[in-house]
Residue, then its C-alpha position, 0 to 999 in steps of 0.5 A: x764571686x757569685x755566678x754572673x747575674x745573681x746578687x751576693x745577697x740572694x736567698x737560697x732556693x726554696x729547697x736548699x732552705x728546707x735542708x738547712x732547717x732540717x739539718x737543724x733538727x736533730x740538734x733537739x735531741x741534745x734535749x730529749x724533748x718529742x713535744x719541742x722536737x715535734x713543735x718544729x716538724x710542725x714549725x717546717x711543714x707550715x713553713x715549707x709545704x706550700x698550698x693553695x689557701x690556709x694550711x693547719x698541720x698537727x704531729x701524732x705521736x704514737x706512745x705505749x699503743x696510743x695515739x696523740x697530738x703531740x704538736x700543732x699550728x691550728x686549732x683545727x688540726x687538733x680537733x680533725x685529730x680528735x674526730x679521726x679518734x673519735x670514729x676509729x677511721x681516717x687518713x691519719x690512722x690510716x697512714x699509721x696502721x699501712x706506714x703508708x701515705x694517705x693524701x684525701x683530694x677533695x673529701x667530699x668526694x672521698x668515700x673511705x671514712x665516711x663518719x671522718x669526711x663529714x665531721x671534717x666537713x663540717x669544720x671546713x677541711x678540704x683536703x687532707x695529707x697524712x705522711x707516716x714517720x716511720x723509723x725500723x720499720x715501725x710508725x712512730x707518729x704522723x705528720x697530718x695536714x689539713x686544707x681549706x680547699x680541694x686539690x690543695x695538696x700538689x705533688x711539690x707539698x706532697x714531696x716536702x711534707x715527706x721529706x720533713x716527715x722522714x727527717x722527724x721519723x730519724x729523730x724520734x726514732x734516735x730519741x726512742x732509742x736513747x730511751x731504751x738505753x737510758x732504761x736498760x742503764x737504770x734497771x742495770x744499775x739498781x741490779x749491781x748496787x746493795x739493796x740496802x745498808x747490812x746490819x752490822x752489830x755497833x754500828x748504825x749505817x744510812x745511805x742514800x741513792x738517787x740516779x740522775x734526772x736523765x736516765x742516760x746519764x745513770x751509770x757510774x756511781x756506787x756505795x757499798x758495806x762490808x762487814x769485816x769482823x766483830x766491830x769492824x766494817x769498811x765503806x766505800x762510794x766511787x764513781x766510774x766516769x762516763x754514763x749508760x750501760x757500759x759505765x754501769x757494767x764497769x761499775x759492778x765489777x768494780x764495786x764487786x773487786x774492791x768489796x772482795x779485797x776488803x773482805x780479806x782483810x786488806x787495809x783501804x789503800x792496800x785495797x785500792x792499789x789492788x783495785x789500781x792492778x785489775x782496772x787496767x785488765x778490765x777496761x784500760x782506757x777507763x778511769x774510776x774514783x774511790x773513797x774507802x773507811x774502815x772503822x773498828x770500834x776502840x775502847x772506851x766508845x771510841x773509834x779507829x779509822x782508816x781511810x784511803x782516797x783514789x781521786x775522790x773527794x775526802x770523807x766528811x767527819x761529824x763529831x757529836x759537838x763542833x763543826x764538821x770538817x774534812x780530813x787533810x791528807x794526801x789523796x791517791x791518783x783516779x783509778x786507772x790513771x798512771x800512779x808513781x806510788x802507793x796510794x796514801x792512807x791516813x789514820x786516826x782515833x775518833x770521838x764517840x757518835x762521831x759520824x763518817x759521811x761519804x758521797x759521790x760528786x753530784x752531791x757537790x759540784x755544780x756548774x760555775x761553781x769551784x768544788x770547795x764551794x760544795x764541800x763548804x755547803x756539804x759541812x754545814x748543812x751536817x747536822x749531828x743530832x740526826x741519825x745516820x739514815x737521817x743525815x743523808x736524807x737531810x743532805x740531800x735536800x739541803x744540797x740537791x733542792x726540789x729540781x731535777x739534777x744532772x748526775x747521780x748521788x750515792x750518800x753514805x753515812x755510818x756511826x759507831x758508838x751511842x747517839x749522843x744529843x744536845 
């Protein structure tokens, strides 16, 4: 029941409206959007900072030593914002330069940027509020209100545009530093991959790589080549799930395991067993998947593979002539994940020029759609005539399209045996 004389409709108190909208902001974060995080700290201060006549109001943005308006309601904020740019002076660069609040009463009576008041002035400003938003210590933007009239600014708006101002501060602040992290992943992540496909003699390899469109999301996948002797090489992509620095870190360890099992001679399920052993040491609550052939060159241009999943999807086969098709054969458990046997291995002989593709999930799957409606679209667009490094960049295209995409892509393409066309 409600207090005795107040209605059950009744709307909340001005400032309990203010902090439910506040609390509303960091949700853009989800985005990783400063110009529509910006807009609504714009969106409130019109809302919520009440004044005696009409309100303009424009957020700074401070990015790479620059300052700009990011956002706005009015045009004539942007242009008091240029003009402060323009004359390297007032309130505005000054909140940002002491992190302090600037409040201007009556500018024609202000004396502290001269060259400012006057051009402000002239387009009618009569009263100005500059609220730095400052986050560890540093500003990051400003929140600038302009007033028709002198004395605009009450301490009740002085109080409110401070408030929306800390709580955009605590939001750029959290988006810089989900910046920085996606940064760190990424440049992480290009250190622990190949720098590109080894030469190795009878065989022709392409690959490509592509991190996902959102840099915190970098992280997880690999590929890697591993010669192994004369006419032999092993292959691998895999995926360590999760994204950012601790899934990229896991992953170079991971891919360094697996190349080294490899490297001694181990067969590819042998080789993910072994790698089944050390995940647990590594990162116990963690799970990983793998897909690893190995081809040896057979007689006659053939070619013998090995091939070993640990929920990963299959490797894709083209021949030289007829469909692509995905082998059948039982796949091992994620790496990480209880397993009750030995992973599965399959063997088989190859027709020359056949080529091996392997690729990590964000080539295949989307949303709303079932795996085996990527893997169909993965076949088709296989064209065999293309050489391996062509290959991959054909699936690419025809898979990922123009747009941006969520997850990263590692592609893998190898062929033994003369190209064969027609």
């Amino acid at each position: 029941m409600p207090p005795p004389g107040v209605r059950p409709d009744a709307p909340p108190r001005d400032d309990e409206r203010l902090l439910q909208d506040l609390l509303g902001l960091p949700a853009l974060l989800l985005d990783r959007d400063l110009g529509a995080m910006l807009e609504r700290v714009t969106e409130l201060s019109a809302r919520h900072v009440s004044v005696d006549g009409p309100l303009e109001v424009g957020a700074w943005l401070v990015q790479d030593g620059h300052l700009r308006t990011a956002a706005w309601r009015g045009e004539r904020a942007v242009r008091a914002d240029q003009v402060q740019l323009a004359h390297d002076q007032g309130p505005c660069l000054a909140a940002v330069a002491s992190r302090r609040v600037q409040h201007i009463d009556d500018l024609a009576a202000d004396r502290r940027w001269p060259a400012f008041a006057a051009d402000a002035g002239a387009l009618g400003v009569g009263a100005v509020l500059s609220v730095p938003m400052v986050a560890r210590g540093r500003a990051l933007g400003a929140l600038n209100l302009y007033a028709d009239r002198p004395g605009a600014f009450g301490e009740a708006a002085r109080r409110r545009a401070r408030i929306i101002a800390d709580f955009g501060a605590v939001a750029l602040g959290n988006a810089q530093a989900y910046a920085d992290v996606s940064t760190a992943a990424a440049m992480l992540q290009r250190r622990l991959l190949p720098a590109g496909p080894p030469a190795v003699p009878g065989f022709d390899l392409g690959v490509h790589y592509e991190a996902a469109a959102e840099g915190w999301r970098a992280g997880g996948d690999w590929w890697d080549a591993v010669p192994c002797g004369p006419g032999r090489v092993a292959v691998t992509v895999g995926d360590v799930a999760g994204h950012g620095l601790e899934a990229a870190a896991l992953m170079g360890q991971v891919r360094i395991a697996l190349r080294a099992y490899l490297a001694e001679g181990h067969e590819p399920a042998a080789a993910l067993d072994l790698l089944h052993s050390l995940f647990g040491d590594l990162e116990p609550e963690a799970l990983a998947t793998a897909a690893v052939v190995a081809l040896e060159a057979a007689e006659g241009g053939g070619v013998r593979a090995r091939w070993a999943t640990a929920g990963h999807p299959p490797p894709l086969l083209v021949p030289p002539r007829g469909p692509a098709c995905f082998p059948e054969g039982a796949a091992g458990v994620p790496i990480g994940a209880p397993a009750t046997s030995p992973c599965p291995q399959q063997d088989a002989e190859l027709a020359p020029a056949t080529t091996v593709v392997l690729y990590t999930d964000g080539l295949v799957e989307r949303r709303g759609f079932a795996l085996d409606h990527g893997l169909a679209r993965l076949a088709a667009a296989a064209d065999p005539i293309h050489p391996p490094a062509r290959l991959c960049a054909t699936l690419r295209d025809r898979l990922l399209g123009a747009g941006p995409h969520e997850d990263d892509v590692a592609l893998l393409a190898v062929r033994a045996g003369p190209v064969v066309t027609g």
